[in-house]
C-alpha positions as CSV (number, residue, x, y, z in Angstrom):
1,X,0.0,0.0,0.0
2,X,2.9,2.4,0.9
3,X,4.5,2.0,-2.9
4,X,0.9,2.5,-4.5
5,X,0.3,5.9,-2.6
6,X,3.9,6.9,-2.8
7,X,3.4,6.3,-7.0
8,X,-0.2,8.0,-6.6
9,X,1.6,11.5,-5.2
10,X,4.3,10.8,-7.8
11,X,1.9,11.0,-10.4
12,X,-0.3,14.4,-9.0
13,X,3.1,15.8,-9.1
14,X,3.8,14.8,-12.2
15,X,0.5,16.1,-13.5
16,X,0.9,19.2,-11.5
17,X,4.4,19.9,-13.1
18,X,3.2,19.4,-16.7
19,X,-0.2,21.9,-16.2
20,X,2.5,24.5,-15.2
21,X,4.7,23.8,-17.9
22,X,2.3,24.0,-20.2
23,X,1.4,27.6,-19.0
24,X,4.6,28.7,-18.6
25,X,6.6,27.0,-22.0
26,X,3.4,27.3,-24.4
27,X,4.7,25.0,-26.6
28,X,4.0,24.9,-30.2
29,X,2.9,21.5,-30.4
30,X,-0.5,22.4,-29.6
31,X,-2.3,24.7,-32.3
32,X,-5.6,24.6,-30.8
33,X,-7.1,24.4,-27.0
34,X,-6.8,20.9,-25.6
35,X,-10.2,19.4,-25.7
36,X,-9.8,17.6,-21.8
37,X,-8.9,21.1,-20.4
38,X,-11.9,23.0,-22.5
39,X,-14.0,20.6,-21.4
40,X,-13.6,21.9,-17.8
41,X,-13.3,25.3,-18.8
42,X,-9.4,25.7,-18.3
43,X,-8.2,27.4,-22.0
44,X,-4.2,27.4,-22.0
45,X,-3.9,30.1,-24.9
46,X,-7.0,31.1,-26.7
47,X,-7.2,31.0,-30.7
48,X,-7.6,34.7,-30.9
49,X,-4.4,35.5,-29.3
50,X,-2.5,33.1,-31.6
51,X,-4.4,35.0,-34.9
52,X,-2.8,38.1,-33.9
53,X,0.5,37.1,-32.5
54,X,0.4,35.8,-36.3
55,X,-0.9,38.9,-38.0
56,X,1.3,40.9,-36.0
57,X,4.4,39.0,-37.6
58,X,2.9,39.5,-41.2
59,X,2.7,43.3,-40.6
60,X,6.5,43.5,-39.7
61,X,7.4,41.7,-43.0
62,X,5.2,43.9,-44.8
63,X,6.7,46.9,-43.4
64,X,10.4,45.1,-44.6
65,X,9.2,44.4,-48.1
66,X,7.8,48.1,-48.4
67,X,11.7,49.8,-47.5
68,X,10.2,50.8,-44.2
69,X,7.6,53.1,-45.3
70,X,4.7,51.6,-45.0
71,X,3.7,48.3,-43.7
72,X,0.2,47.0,-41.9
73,X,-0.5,49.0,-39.0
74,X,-3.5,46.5,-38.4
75,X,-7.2,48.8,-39.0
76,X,-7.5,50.1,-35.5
77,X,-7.0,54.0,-35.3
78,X,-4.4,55.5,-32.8
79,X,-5.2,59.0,-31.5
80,X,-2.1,61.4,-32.3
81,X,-1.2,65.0,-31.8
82,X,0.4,66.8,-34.8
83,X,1.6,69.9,-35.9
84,X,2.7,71.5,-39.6
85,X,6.2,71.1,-40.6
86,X,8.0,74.8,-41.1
87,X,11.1,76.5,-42.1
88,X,13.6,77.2,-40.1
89,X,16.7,79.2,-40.9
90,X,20.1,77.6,-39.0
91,X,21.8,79.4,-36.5
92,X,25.7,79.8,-38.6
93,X,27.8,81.3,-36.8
94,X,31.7,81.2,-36.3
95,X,33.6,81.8,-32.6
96,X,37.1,82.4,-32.0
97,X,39.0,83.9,-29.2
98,X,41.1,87.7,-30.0
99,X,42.8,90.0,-28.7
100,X,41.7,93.8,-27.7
101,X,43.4,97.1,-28.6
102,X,43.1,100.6,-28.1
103,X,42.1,102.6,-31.6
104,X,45.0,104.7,-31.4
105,X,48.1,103.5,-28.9
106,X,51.8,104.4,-29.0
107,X,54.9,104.4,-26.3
108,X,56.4,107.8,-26.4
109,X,60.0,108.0,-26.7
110,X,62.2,111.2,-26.1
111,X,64.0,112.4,-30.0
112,X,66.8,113.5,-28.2
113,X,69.3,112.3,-25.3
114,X,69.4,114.1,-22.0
115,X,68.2,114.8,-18.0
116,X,64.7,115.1,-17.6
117,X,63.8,118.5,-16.1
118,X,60.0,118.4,-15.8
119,X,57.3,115.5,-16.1
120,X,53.9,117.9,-16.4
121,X,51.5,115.0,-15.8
122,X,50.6,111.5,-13.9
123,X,49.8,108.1,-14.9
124,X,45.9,107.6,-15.6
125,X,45.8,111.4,-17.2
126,X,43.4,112.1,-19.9
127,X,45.8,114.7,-22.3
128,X,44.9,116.1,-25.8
129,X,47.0,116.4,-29.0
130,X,49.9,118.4,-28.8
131,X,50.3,118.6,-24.3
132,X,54.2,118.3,-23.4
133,X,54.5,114.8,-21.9
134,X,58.5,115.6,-20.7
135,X,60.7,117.8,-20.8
136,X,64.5,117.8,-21.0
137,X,67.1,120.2,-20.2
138,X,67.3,122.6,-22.3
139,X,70.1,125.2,-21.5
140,X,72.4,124.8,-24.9
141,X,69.7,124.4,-27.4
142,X,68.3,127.8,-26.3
143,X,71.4,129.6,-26.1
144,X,72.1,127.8,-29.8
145,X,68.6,129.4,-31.0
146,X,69.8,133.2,-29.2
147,X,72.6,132.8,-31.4
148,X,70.9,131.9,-34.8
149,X,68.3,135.0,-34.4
150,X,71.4,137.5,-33.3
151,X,73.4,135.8,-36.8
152,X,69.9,136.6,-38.7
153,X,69.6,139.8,-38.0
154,X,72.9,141.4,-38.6
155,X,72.6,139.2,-41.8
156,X,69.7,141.1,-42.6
157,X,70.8,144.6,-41.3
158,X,73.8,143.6,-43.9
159,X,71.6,143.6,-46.7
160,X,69.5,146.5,-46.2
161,X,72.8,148.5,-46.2
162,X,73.7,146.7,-49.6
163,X,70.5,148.0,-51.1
164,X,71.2,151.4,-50.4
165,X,74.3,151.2,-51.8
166,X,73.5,149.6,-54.9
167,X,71.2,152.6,-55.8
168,X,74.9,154.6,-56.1
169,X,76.9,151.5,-57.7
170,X,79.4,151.7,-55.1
171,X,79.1,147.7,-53.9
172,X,78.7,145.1,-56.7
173,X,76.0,143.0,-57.9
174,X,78.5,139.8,-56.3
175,X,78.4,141.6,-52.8
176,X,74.8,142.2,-52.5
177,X,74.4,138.5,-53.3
178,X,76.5,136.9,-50.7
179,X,74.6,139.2,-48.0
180,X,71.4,137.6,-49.4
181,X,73.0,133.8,-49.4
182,X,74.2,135.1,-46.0
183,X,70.8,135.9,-44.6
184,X,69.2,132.5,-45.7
185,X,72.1,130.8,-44.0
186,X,71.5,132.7,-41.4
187,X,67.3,131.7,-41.1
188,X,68.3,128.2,-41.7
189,X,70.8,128.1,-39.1
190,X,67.8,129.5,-36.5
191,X,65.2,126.7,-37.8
192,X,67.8,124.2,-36.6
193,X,68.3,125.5,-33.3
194,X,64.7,125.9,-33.0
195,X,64.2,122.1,-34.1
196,X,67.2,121.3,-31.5
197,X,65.3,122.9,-28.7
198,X,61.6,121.7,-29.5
199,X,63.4,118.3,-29.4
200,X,64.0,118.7,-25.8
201,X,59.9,118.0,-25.2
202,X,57.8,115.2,-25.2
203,X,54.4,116.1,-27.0
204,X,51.0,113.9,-27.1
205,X,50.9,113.2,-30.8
206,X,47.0,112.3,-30.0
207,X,44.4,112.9,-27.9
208,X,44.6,109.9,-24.8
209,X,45.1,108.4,-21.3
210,X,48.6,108.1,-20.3
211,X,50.2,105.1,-18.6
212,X,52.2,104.3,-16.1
213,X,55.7,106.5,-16.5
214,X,58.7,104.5,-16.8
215,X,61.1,107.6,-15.6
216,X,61.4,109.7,-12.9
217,X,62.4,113.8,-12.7
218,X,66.6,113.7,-12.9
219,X,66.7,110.3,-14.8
220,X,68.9,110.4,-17.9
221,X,67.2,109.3,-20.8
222,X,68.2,108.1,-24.3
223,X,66.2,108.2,-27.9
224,X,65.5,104.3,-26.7
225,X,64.4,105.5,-23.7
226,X,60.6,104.5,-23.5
227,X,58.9,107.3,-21.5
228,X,55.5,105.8,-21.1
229,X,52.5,104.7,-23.0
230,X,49.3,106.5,-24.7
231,X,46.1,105.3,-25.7
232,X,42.7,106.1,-27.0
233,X,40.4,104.4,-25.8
234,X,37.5,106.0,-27.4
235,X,37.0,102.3,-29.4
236,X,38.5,99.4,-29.2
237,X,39.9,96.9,-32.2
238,X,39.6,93.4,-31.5
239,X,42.0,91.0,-33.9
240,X,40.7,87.6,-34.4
241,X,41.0,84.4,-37.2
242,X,38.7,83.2,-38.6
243,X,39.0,79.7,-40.3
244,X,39.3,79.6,-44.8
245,X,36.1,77.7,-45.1
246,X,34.5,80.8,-43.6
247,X,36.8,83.6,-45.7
248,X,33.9,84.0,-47.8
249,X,31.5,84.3,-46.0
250,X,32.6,87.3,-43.4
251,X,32.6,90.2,-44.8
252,X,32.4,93.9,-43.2
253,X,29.6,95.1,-42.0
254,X,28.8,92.0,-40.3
255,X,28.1,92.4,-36.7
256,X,30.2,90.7,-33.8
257,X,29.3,89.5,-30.3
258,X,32.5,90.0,-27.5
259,X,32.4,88.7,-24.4
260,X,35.8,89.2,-22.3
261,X,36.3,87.6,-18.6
262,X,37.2,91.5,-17.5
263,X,33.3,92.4,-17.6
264,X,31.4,88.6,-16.6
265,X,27.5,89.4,-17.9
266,X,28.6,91.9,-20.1
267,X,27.7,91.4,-24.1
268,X,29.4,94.1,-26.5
269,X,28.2,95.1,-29.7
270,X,30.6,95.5,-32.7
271,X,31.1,95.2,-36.3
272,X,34.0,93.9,-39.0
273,X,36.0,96.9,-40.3
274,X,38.9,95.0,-41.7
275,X,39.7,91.7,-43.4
276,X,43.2,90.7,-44.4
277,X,43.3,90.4,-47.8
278,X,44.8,87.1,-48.3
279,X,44.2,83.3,-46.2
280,X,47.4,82.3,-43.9
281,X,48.5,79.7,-45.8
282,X,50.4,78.3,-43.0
283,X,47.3,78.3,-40.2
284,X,44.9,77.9,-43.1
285,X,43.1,81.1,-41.7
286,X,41.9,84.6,-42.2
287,X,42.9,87.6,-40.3
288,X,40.1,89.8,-39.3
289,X,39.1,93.0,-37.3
290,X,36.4,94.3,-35.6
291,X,35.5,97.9,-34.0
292,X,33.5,98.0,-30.4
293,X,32.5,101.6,-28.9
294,X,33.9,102.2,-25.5
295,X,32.2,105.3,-24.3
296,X,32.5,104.3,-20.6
297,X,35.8,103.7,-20.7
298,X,34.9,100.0,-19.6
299,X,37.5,97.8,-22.3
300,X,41.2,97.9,-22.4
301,X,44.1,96.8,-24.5
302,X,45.5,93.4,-24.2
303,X,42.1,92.0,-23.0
304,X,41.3,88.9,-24.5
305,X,37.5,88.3,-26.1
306,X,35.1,86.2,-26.5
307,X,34.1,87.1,-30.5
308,X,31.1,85.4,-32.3
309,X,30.3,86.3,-36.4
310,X,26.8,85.9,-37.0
311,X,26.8,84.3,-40.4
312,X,23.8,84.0,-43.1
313,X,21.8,80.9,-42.7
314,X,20.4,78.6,-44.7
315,X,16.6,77.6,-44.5
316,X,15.9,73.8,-43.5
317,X,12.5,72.5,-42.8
318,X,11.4,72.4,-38.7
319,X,9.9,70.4,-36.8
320,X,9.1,70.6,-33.2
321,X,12.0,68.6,-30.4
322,X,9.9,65.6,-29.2
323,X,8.6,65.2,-33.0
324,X,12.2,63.4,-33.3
325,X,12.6,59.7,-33.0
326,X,15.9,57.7,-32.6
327,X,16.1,54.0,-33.2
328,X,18.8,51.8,-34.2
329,X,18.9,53.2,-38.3
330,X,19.3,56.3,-36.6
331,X,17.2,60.0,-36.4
332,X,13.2,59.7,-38.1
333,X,10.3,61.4,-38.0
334,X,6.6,60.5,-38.3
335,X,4.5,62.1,-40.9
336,X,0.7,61.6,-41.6
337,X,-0.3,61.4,-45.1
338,X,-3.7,60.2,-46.2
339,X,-4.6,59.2,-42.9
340,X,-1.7,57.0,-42.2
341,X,1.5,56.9,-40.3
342,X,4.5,56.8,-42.7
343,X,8.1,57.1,-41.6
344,X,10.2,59.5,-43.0
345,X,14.8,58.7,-42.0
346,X,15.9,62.4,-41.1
347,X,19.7,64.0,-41.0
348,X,19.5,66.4,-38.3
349,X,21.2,70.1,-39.1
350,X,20.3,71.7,-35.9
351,X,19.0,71.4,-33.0
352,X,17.8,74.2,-30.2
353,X,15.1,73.2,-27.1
354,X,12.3,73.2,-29.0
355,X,13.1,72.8,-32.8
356,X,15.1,70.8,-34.8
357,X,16.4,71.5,-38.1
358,X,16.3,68.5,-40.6
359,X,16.9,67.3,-44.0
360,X,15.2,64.3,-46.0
361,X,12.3,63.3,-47.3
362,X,9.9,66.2,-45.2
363,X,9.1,69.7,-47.1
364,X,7.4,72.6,-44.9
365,X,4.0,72.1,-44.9
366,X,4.0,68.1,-44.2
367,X,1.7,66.8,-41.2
368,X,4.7,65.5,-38.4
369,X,3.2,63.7,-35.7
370,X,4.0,64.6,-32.1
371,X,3.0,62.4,-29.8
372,X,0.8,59.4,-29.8
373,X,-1.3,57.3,-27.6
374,X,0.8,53.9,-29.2
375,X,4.0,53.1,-30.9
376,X,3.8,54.0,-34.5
377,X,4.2,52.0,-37.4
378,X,4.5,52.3,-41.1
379,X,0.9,51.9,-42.3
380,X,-0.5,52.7,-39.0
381,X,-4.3,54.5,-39.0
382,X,-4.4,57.5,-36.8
383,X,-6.8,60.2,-36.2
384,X,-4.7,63.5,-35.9
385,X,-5.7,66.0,-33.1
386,X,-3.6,69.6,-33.6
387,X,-1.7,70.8,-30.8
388,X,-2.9,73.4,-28.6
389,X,-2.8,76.8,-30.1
390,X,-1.9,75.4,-33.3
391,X,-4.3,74.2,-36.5
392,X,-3.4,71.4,-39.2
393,X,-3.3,72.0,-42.8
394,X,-3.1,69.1,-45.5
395,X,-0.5,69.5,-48.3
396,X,-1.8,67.4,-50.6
397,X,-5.7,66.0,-49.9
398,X,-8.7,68.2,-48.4
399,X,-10.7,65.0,-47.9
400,X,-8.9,63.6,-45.6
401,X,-9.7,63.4,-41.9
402,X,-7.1,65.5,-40.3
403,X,-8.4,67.1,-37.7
404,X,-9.5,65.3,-34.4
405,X,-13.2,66.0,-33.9
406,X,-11.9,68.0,-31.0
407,X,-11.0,70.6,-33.1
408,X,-13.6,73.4,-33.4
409,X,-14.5,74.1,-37.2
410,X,-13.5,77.5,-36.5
411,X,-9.7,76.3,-35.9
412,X,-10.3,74.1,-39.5
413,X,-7.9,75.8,-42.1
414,X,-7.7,75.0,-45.9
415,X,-5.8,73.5,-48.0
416,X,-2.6,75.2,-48.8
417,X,0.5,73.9,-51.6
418,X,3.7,72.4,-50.6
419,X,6.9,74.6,-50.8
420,X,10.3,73.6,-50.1
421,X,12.3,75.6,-48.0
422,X,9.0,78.5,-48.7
423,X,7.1,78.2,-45.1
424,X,3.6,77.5,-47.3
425,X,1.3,75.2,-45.1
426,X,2.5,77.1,-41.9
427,X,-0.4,78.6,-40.3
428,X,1.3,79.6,-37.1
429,X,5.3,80.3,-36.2
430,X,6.9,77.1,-33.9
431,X,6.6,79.8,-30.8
432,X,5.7,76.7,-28.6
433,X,3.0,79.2,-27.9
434,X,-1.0,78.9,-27.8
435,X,-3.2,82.1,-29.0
436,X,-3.3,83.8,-26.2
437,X,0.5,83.9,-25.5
438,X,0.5,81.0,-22.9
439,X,3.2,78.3,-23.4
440,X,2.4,74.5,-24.3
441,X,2.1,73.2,-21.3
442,X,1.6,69.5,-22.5
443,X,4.6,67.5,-21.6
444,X,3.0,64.1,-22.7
445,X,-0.1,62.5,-24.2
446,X,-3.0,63.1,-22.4
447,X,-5.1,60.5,-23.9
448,X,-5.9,57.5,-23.5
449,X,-7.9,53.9,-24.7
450,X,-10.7,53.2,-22.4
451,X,-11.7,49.2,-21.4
452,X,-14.2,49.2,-24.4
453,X,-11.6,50.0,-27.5
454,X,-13.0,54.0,-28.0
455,X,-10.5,56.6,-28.2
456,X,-10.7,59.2,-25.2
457,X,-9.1,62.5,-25.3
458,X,-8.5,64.8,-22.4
459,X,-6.9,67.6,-24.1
């Protein structure tokens, strides 16, 4: 009796083991519900599960044979947002890192050796054109000038006597010439004393802010002598390079962005006023130059900026940031056409925080789908909904059901043409913005499938 129960709980086990097995493996071998279990009301995989496991496996091939495109969705509709593809123009633009300068700068050096007797004015001076800087003794060069204008004027007392005495012929014509050559000698010789002596100063050649004085009073200086430096600051030139694939496009006029560490939060305005006239052939780049105003005295020379050329862009079509997909072939988008999902394998140009600039197989004015209630598919059926604060146009077919019955009639536009790169079909700009100014707020589909298979919206 022991062996016969102890084979009876074997065999419960047994038949235990296999029920589970048969749940858990679901093994092919069985194509249709087991008649003993049915009979007891136990189904193990029902026949309609099986049908669409099977249909589900045909639409993925037909999607295959059809490059991707299209493929069987299956006929149930799937609720989607959408919006209007537009144009978009790319943000170009080309950064590099230069180097500041006053408009006018110089270092002053003296034109002649000597002590310095008098140093008029301080580092951090504002001076104007012309303002003596230094001054050096001057002693001989003076006496040299009383000299020249005593030798000039008995030169010319000599030939005033001459003239009178040519009236009675009692000099010759040879005399009263050497007094004249005498007297321009004699002016000459008085021009270079008075060169000598102005040589002895230091003069502002502009209008400036000196800097920090490299002498002192008593010092002896020589023409290599570097007295101090002057600039004016009035503007400031910023040098910068710019690489060859851009030499072409720069050009002057175009306005420049600086930013410098030295004023953090600070953006300066400027524009390009110079452009080498030939590429670097050794850096493979172009020399250019740009003017900034400095009425406040704010910028200095030797600061290094922050510069950034706004270039011309070019016009791609837009879509909105969550309309892109990624999968493993890479960036796609999801357009509606006809009433269908189709996909559509996107290079992306550009991308900000809420569009993205794209080229492929998309023209302004196509339907790109948003969001959805379900993953899409090529071949997919979906009822479109517009986003808030935006309205749907069809490029190609006014019969078709675009618009969700959500949408008032009132928000219903017509049908406009296709244009590439034109902006046609866009009814609104991609502000991210509803009519009356407030942002998006959706994040996410709101809708949803309820128990019974309708489509429930809560937008």
């Amino acid at each position: 009796m022991s062996r016969s129960r102890q084979a009876v709980k074997v065999g419960l086990i047994a038949v235990v083991v296999g029920i589970a097995g048969l749940y858990i493996g679901k093994p092919v071998l069985f194509s249709k519900p087991v008649p003993l279990f049915a009979s007891v009301g136990l189904t193990l995989w029902p026949t309609e599960t099986a049908d669409v496991v099977v249909k589900g496996s045909g639409n993925k091939q037909q999607g295959k044979r059809d490059g991707g495109k299209r493929g069987g969705g299956g006929n149930q509709e799937i609720l989607a947002r959408a919006r209007n593809v537009t144009t978009g123009v790319t943000d170009t633009f080309v950064r590099a890192i230069g180097t500041g300068r006053a408009a006018k700068m110089t270092d002053l050096y003296p034109e002649s050796s000597g002590r310095i007797q008098e140093l008029p004015f301080k580092a951090g001076t504002r001076v104007s054109t012309g303002d003596v800087v230094l001054r050096l003794d001057d002693a001989e060069e003076k006496l040299a000038v009383n000299r020249a204008k005593l030798a000039l004027k008995d030169a010319e007392e000599q030939v005033e006597r001459y003239e009178k005495l040519m009236s009675s012929q009692t000099i010759s014509t040879v005399q009263m010439q050497n007094a004249l050559l005498a007297t321009n000698q004699a002016r000459l010789d008085l021009d270079k004393a008075s060169i000598d002596l102005d040589r002895r100063l230091v003069r502002a050649p502009f209008e400036g802010i000196l800097g920090i004085m490299d002498v002192e009073i008593g010092d002896y200086v020589t023409q290599s002598s570097r007295i101090t430096g002057l600039d004016d600051r009035s503007s400031i030139l910023v040098e910068f390079v710019v690489p060859e694939r851009f030499a072409n496009k720069v050009k002057r006029g175009d306005s420049v962005e600086l930013r410098t560490e030295a004023m953090p939060g600070h953006t300066f305005s400027g524009e390009l006023t110079a452009l080498e006239n030939r590429v670097n052939s050794e850096s493979r780049t172009l020399k250019v130059q740009a003017t900034v105003a400095n009425p406040d005295d704010l910028l200095r020379s030797g600061i290094a900026f922050d510069a950034r050329v706004q270039l011309e862009g070019d016009e791609w079509p837009s879509v909105p940031s969550i309309a892109l997909k990624w999968d493993r072939s890479g960036p796609h988008v999801w357009l509606a056409e006809n009433g269908e999902a189709l996909r559509a394998d996107v290079t992306v140009i550009e991308r900000s925080a809420d569009r993205v600039l794209i080229e492929g197989e998309v023209e302004p004015g196509d339907i790109v789908i948003t969001e959805s209630v379900r993953d899409l598919r090529p071949g997919t059926k979906v009822t479109l909904q517009a986003e808030p604060g935006f309205t749907l146009t069809s490029p190609d077919e006014p019969a078709a059901p675009l618009v969700s019955e959500t949408q008032t009639p009132s928000d219903k536009a017509g049908v406009k043409g296709k244009g590439k790169g034109l902006g046609q079909g866009k009814n609104k700009p991609d502000t991210g913005q509803t009519d009356k100014g407030e942002p998006v707020k959706s994040s996410g589909s709101q809708s949803g499938i309820s128990p019974d298979g309708t489509t429930q919206s809560n937008s």
